[in-house]
C-alpha positions as CSV (number, residue, x, y, z in Angstrom):
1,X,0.9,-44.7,-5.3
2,X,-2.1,-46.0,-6.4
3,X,-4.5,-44.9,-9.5
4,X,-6.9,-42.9,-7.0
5,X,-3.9,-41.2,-4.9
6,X,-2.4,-40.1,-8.6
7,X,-5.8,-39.5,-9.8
8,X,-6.6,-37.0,-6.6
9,X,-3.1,-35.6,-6.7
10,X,-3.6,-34.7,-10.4
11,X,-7.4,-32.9,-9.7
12,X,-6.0,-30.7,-6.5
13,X,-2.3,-30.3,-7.0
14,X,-2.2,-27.3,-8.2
15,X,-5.1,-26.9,-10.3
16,X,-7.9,-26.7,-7.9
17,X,-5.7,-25.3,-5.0
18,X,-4.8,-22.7,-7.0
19,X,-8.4,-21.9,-8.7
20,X,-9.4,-21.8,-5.1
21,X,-7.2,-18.9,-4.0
22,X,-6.9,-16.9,-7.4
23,X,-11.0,-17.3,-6.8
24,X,-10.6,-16.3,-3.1
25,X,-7.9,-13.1,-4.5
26,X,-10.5,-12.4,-6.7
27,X,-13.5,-11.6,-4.7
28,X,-11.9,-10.2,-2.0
29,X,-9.7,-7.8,-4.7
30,X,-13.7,-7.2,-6.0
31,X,-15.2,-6.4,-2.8
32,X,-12.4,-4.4,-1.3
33,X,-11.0,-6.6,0.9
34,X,-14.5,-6.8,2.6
35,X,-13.7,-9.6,5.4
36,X,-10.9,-7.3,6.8
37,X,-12.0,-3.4,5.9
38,X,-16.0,-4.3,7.1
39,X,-15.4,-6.9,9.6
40,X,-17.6,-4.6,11.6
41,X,-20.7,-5.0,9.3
42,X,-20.0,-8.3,8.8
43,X,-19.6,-9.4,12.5
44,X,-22.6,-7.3,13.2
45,X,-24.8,-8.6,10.7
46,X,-24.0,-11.9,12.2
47,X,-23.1,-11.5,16.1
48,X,-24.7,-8.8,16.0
49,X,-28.1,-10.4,14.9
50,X,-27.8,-12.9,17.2
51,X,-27.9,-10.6,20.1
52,X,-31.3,-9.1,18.5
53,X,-33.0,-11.8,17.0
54,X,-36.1,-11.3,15.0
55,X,-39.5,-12.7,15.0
56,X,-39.2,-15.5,12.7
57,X,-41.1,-14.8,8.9
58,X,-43.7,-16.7,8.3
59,X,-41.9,-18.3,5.1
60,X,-41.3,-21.9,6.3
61,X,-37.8,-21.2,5.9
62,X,-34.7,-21.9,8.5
63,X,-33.4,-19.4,10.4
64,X,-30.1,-17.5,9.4
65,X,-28.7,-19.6,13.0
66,X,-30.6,-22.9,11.9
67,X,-29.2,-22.3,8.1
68,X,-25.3,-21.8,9.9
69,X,-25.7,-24.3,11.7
70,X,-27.0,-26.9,9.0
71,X,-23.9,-25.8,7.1
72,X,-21.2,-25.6,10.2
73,X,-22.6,-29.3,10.5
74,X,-20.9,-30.4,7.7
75,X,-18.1,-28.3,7.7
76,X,-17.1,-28.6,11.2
77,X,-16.1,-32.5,10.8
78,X,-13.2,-35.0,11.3
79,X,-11.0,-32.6,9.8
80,X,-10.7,-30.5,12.3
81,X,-9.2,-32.6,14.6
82,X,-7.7,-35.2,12.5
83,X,-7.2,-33.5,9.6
84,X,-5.5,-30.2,10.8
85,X,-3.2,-32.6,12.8
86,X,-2.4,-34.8,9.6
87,X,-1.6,-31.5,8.1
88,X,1.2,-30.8,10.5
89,X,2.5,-34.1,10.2
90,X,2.9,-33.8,6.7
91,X,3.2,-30.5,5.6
92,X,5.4,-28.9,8.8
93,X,4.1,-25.9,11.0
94,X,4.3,-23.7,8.2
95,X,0.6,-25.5,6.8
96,X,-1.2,-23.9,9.7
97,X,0.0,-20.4,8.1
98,X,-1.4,-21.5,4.8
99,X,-4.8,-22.7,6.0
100,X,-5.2,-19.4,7.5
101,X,-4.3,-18.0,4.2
102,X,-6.7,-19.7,2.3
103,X,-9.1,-18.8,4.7
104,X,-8.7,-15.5,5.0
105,X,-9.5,-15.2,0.9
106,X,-12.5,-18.1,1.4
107,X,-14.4,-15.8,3.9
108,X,-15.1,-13.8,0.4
109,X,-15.5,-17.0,-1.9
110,X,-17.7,-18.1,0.8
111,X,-19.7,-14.7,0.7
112,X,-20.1,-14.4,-2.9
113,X,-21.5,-18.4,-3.0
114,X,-24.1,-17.9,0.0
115,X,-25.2,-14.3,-1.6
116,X,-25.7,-16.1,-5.2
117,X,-27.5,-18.9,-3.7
118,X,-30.3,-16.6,-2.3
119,X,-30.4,-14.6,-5.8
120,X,-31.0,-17.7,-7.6
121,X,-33.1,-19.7,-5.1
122,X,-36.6,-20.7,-5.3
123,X,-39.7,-21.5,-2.9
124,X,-39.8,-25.8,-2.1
125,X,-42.6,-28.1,-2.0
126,X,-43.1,-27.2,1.7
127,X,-43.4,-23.5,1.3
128,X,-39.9,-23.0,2.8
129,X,-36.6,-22.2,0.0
130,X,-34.0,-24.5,-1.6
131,X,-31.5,-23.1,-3.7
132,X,-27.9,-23.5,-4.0
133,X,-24.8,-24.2,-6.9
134,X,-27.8,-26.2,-9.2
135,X,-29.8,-22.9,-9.5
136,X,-27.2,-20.3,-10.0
137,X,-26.0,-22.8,-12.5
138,X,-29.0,-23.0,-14.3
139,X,-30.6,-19.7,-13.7
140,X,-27.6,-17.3,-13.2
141,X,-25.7,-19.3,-16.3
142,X,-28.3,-21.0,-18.1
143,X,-25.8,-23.9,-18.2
144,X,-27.7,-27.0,-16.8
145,X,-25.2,-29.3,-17.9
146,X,-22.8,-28.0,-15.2
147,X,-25.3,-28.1,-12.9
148,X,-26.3,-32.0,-13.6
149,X,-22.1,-32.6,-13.3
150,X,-21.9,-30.8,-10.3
151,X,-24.9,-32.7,-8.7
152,X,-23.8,-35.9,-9.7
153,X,-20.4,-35.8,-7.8
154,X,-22.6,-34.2,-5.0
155,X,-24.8,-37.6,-4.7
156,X,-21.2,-39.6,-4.9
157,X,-19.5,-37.0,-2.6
158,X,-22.6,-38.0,0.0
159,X,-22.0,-41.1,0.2
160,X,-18.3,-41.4,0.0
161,X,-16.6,-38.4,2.7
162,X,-20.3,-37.5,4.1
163,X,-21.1,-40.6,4.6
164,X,-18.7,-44.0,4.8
165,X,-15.5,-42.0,6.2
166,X,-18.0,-40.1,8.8
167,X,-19.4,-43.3,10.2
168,X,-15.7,-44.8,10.0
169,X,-14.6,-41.9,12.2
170,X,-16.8,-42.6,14.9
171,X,-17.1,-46.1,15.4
172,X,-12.8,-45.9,15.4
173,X,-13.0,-42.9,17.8
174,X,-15.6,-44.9,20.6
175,X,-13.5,-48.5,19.7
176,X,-10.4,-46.8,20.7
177,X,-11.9,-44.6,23.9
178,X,-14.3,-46.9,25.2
179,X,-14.1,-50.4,23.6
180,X,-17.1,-50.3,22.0
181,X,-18.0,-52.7,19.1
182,X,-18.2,-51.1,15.8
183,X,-21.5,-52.7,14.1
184,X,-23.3,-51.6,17.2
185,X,-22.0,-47.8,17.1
186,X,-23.5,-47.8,13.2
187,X,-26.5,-49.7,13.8
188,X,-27.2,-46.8,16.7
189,X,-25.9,-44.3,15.0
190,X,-28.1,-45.0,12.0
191,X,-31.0,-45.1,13.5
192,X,-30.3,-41.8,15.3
193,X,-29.3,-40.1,12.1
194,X,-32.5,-41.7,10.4
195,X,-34.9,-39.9,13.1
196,X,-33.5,-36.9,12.2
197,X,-32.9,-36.9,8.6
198,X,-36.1,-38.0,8.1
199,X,-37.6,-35.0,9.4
200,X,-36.3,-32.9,6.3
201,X,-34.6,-29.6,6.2
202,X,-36.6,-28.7,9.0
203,X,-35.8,-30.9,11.7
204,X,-31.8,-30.7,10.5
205,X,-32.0,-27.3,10.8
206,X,-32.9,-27.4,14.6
207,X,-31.3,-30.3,16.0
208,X,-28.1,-28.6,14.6
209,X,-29.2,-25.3,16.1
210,X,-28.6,-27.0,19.4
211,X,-26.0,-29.5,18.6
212,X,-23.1,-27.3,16.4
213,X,-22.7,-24.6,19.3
214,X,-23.0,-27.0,22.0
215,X,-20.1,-29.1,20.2
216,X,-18.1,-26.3,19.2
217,X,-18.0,-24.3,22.5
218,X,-16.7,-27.5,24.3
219,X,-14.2,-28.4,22.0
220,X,-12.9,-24.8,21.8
221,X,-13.0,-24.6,25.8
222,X,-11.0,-28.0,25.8
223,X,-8.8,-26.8,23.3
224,X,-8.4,-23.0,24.8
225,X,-7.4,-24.8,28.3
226,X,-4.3,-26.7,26.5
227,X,-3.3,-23.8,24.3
228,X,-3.7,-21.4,28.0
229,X,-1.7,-24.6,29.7
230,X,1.2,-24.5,27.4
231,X,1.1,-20.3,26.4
232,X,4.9,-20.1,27.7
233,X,5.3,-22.2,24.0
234,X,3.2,-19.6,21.8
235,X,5.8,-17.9,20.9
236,X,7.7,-20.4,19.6
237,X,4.9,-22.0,18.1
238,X,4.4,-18.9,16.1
239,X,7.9,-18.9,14.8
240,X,7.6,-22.3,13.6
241,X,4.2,-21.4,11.9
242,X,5.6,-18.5,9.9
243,X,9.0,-19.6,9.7
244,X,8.0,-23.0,7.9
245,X,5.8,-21.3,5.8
246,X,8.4,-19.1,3.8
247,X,11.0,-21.0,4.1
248,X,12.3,-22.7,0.8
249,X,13.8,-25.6,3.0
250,X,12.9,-25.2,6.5
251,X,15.3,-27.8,8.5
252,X,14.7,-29.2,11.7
253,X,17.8,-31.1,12.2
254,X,19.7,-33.6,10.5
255,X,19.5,-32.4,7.1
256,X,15.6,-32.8,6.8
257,X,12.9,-30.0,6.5
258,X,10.0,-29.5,5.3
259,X,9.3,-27.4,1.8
260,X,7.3,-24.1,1.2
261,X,5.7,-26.0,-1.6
262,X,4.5,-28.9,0.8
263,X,3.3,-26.3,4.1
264,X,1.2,-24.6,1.0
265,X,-0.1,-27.4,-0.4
266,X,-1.6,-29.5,3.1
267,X,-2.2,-25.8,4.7
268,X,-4.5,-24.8,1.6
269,X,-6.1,-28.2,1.0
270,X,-7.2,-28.4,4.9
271,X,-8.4,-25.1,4.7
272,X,-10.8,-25.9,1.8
273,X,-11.7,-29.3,3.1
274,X,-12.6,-27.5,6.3
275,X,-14.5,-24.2,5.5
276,X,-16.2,-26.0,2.2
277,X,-15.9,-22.0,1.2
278,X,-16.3,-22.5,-2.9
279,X,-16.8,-26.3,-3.2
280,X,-21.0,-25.6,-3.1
281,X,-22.3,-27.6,-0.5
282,X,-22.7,-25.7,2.8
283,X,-24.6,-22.9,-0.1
284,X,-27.7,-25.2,0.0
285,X,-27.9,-25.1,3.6
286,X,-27.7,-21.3,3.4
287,X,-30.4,-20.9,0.5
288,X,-33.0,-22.1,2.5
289,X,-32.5,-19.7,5.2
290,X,-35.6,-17.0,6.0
291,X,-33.7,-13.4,5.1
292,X,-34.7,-10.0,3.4
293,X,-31.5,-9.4,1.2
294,X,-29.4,-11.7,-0.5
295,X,-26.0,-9.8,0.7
296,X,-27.1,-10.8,4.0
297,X,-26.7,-14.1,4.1
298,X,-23.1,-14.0,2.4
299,X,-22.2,-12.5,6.1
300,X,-23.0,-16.1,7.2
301,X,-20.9,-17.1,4.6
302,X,-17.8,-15.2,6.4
303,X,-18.7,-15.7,9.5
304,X,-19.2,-19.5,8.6
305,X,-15.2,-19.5,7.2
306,X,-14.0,-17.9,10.4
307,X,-15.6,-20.3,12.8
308,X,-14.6,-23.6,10.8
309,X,-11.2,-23.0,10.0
310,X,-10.2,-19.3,11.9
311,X,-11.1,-20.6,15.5
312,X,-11.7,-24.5,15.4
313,X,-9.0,-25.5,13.2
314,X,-6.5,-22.9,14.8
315,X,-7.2,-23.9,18.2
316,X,-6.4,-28.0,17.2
317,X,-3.1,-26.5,15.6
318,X,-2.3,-24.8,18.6
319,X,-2.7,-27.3,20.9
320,X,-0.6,-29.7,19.1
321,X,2.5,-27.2,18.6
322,X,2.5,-26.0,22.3
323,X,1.8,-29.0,23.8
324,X,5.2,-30.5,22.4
325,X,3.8,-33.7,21.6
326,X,4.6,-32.8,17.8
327,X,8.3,-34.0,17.2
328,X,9.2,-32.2,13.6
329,X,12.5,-34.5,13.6
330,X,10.5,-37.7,14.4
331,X,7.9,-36.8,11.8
332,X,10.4,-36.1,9.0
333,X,12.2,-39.2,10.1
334,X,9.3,-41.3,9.7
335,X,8.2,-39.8,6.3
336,X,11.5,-40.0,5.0
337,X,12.1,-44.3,5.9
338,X,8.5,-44.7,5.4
339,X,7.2,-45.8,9.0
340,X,4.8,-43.6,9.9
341,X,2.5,-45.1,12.5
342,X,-1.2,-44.2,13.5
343,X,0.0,-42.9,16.7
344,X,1.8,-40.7,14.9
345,X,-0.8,-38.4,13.1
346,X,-4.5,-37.6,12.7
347,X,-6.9,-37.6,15.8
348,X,-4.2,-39.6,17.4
349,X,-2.1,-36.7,17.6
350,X,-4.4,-34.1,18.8
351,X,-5.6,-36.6,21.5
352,X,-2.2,-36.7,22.5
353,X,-2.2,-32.8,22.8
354,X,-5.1,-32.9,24.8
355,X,-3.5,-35.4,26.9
356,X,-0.9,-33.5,28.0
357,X,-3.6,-31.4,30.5
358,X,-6.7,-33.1,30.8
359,X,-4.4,-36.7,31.8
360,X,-6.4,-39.5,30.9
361,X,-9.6,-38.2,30.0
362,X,-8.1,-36.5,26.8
363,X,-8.5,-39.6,24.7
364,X,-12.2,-39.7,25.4
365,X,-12.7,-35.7,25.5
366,X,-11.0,-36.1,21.8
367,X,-13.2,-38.9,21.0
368,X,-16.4,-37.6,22.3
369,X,-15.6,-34.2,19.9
370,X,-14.9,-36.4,17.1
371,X,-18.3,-38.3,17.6
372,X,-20.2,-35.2,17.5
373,X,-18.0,-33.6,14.7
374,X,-18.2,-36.2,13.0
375,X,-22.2,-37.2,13.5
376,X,-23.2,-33.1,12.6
377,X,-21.3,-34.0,9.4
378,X,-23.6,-36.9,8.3
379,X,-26.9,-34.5,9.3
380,X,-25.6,-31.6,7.2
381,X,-24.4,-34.6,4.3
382,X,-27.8,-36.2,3.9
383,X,-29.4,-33.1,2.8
384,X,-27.1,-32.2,0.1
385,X,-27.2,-35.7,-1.0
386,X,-30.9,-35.2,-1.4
387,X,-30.8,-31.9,-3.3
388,X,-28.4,-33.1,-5.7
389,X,-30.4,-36.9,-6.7
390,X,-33.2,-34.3,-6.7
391,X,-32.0,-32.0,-9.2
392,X,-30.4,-35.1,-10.8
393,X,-33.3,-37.0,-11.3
394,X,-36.1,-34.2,-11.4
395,X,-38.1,-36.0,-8.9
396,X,-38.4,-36.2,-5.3
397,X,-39.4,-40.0,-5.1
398,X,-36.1,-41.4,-4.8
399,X,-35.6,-39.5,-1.4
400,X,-37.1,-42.3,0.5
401,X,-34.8,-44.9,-1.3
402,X,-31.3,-42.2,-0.8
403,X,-32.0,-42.4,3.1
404,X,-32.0,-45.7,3.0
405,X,-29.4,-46.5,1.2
406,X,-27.7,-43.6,3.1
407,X,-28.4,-44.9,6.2
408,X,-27.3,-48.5,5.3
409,X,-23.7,-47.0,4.6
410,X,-23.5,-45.6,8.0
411,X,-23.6,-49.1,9.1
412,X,-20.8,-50.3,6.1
413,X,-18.5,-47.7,6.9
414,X,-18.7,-48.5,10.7
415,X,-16.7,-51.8,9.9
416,X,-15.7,-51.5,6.5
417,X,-11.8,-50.1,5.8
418,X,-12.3,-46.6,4.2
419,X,-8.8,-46.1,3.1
420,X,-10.0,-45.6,-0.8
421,X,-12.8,-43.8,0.3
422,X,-11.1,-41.0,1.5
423,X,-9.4,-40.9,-2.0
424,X,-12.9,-41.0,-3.8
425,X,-14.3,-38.2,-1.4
426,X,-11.2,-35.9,-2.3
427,X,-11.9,-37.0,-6.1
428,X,-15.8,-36.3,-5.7
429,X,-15.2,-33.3,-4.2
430,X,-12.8,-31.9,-6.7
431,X,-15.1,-32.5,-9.0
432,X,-18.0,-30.7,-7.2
433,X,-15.7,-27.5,-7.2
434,X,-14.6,-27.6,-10.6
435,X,-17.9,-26.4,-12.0
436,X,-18.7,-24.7,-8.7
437,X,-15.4,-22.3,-8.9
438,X,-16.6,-21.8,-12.8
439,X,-20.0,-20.4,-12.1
440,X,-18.8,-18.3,-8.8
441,X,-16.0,-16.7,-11.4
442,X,-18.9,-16.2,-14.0
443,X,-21.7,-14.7,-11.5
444,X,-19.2,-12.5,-9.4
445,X,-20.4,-9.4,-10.5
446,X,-23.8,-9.6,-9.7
447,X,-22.8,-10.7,-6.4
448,X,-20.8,-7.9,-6.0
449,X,-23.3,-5.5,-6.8
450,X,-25.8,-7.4,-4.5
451,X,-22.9,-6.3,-1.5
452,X,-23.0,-2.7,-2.5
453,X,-26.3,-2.3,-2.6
454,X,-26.6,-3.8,0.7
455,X,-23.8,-2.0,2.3
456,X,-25.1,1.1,0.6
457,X,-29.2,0.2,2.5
458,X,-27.3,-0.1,5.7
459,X,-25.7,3.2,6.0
460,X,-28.9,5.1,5.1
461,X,-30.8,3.1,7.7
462,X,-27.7,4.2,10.2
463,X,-27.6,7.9,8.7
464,X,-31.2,8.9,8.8
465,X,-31.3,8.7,12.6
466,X,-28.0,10.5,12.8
467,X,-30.5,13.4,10.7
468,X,-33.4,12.8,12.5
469,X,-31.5,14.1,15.8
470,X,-29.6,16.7,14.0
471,X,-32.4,18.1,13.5
């Protein structure tokens, strides 16, 4: 194992895992259990809105659908094809149980972070609103050395997972589906993220508006159609989900199983890496959005959780387990002697799920899912990039010189072999959560209040009706 496995190993397992769900127990224990007793307020402060939409406020501000959107892009990435499959591989069927734990309590973390980062935002050079973990830091906390650490592994974070392993993803995905050469996927893709990027907030905000749902509703249809294929298998899949994830030993055959303690700890850590609920990035997306009450947008926040990781992510696991092309013995086998093969696992894996109904097109439907998962990511990346070399730097003038350079990866990590960089993204973002999952432990209560009061504005506006016609 090398310094930066042991390194990353040391920073998530436990520490952070756990400070994620004791955080997650802890607002939900706060709010109620919000994400399960209101899921009707939440769902129709969300859904709901979507159906009505308002005028938009003359603010300059993104939408509450541009602002999920902005922050889906990120969040909805490799991981959820490659990564929930990896998870599988490694940690057994019971990690699918355990990513829906962790995000079952990151739907409130995820609340509490997008409600703080409207409290604490402020108006941006373009009349519009920036905000996020660098505000509440400083102005919730007063602590603006926390917020210069969290900003700095923000920058590196960027760079590293946003950007090199994103780029990687999809010239691998279109070499592998279609033959394509790598320098020319990241030269094009480079300049196509560079015409939008360039645009700011703004133009992110609505090329994601178009592209998240589009990407999302095809890759769940995809998805739904092997799952619908193979439904005879559900049940079993379902046993193997729960069953592996209490378990203290759960055997397959031949004397090998996978642990409790491993399901838990690839279930929770995909989770996380997929719903970015606590780790503080998708919260800058959200503080720019144009909204009357603070509580408001931390709907967004669980309705952002259960998208990313409660349909996307649980739709890849599902394919794979019902599909049959997952072989627990084979898996176990090959971790055991030490052989696993890139067939085996990751996008690989899922493509072989999809395989298994759509024939030969699932490689390329896979590919073409992982090219726009992956592509959203380096929109929604850039941005946070920016706001943290801003806050870092206290000027704007080395925005023009981070796209650059950020575009110039794109091209690097096209050809280049990312193997460590996924090891410094997990490092980078550990270290973006640390002082994160500090200041979200610190400024619960006002976020807390800023629900009730909220809650408590709603049902007078649905109760003086009800009196009105009473009367």
């Amino acid at each position: 194992m090398t310094f930066l496995e042991r390194l990353g190993d040391w920073i998530w397992d436990p520490w952070l895992l756990g400070g994620f769900l004791l955080l997650g127990l802890w607002c939900s224990v706060g709010t109620g259990f919000f994400q399960l007793f209101g899921w009707r307020r939440w769902l129709g402060a969300t859904v709901g809105a979507l159906l009505r939409p308002k005028e938009r406020e003359k603010g300059g501000g993104l939408t509450q659908l541009q602002a999920l959107s902005t922050a889906l892009a990120s969040t909805i990435g490799t991981g959820s094809i490659a990564g929930v499959a990896t998870a599988i591989f490694y940690g057994g069927p019971g990690a699918v149980f355990w990513m829906w734990v962790s995000a079952l309590l990151g739907m409130m973390t995820g609340c509490v972070e997008k409600t703080l980062a409207v409290r604490y935002r402020h108006k941006s050079r373009d009349g519009g609103w920036e905000g996020g973990p660098m505000a509440y830091m400083t102005q919730g906390l007063g602590l603006r050395p926390l917020a210069l650490v969290f900003s700095l592994f923000c920058v590196t974070a960027s760079i590293g997972g946003g950007d090199l392993v994103q780029a990687n993803s999809i010239a691998a995905a279109l070499e592998h589906a279609f033959g394509w050469g790598r320098l020319a996927v990241g030269a094009v893709t480079a300049v196509l993220t560079g015409a939008i990027i360039l645009g700011g907030i703004g133009r992110i905000g609505r090329v994601s508006e178009r592209l998240v749902p589009a990407m999302a509703i095809l890759f769940l249809a995809g998805g739904g159609a092997v799952v619908l294929c193979h439904a005879h298998a559900l049940p079993e899949a379902f046993s193997a989900i729960f069953h592996g994830a209490f378990a203290p030993k759960a055997a397959v055959g031949g004397g090998l199983g996978y642990s409790m303690a491993t399901a838990m700890r690839y279930g929770v850590a995909r989770g996380v890496f997929t719903n970015e609920a606590g780790l503080g990035s998708s919260a800058m997306a959200h503080a720019a959005a144009d909204v009357d009450h603070p509580a408001e947008e931390g709907m967004w926040g669980i309705f952002e959780v259960f998208v990313a990781t409660g349909l996307v992510c649980t739709v890849t696991a599902l394919a794979i387990l019902t599909s049959g092309v997952y072989d627990p013995q084979a898996a176990l086998a090959a971790l055991e002697a030490g052989t696993v093969e890139n067939a085996m696992v990751g996008a690989a894996l899922s493509a072989a799920a999809f395989s298994t109904v759509l024939g030969r097109w699932g490689g390329p439907f896979v590919a073409v899912c992982l090219l726009l998962f992956a592509f959203s990511s380096l929109l929604g990346w850039s941005y946070y990039g920016q706001q943290g070399l801003a806050f870092l730097t206290g000027t704007r003038r080395w925005t023009g010189l981070y796209r650059l350079c950020f575009l110039l990866f794109i091209v690097v990590g096209s050809v280049g072999d990312v193997g460590a960089v996924w090891q410094v993204a997990d490092i980078c973002n550990g270290m973006m959560a640390l002082p994160n999952l500090i200041a979200l432990l610190l400024l619960s209560p006002e976020a807390f209040r800023l629900l009730r009061t909220w809650a408590e504005r709603r049902e007078e506006r649905r109760t003086i009706p009800r009196k009105a016609a009473a009367d």
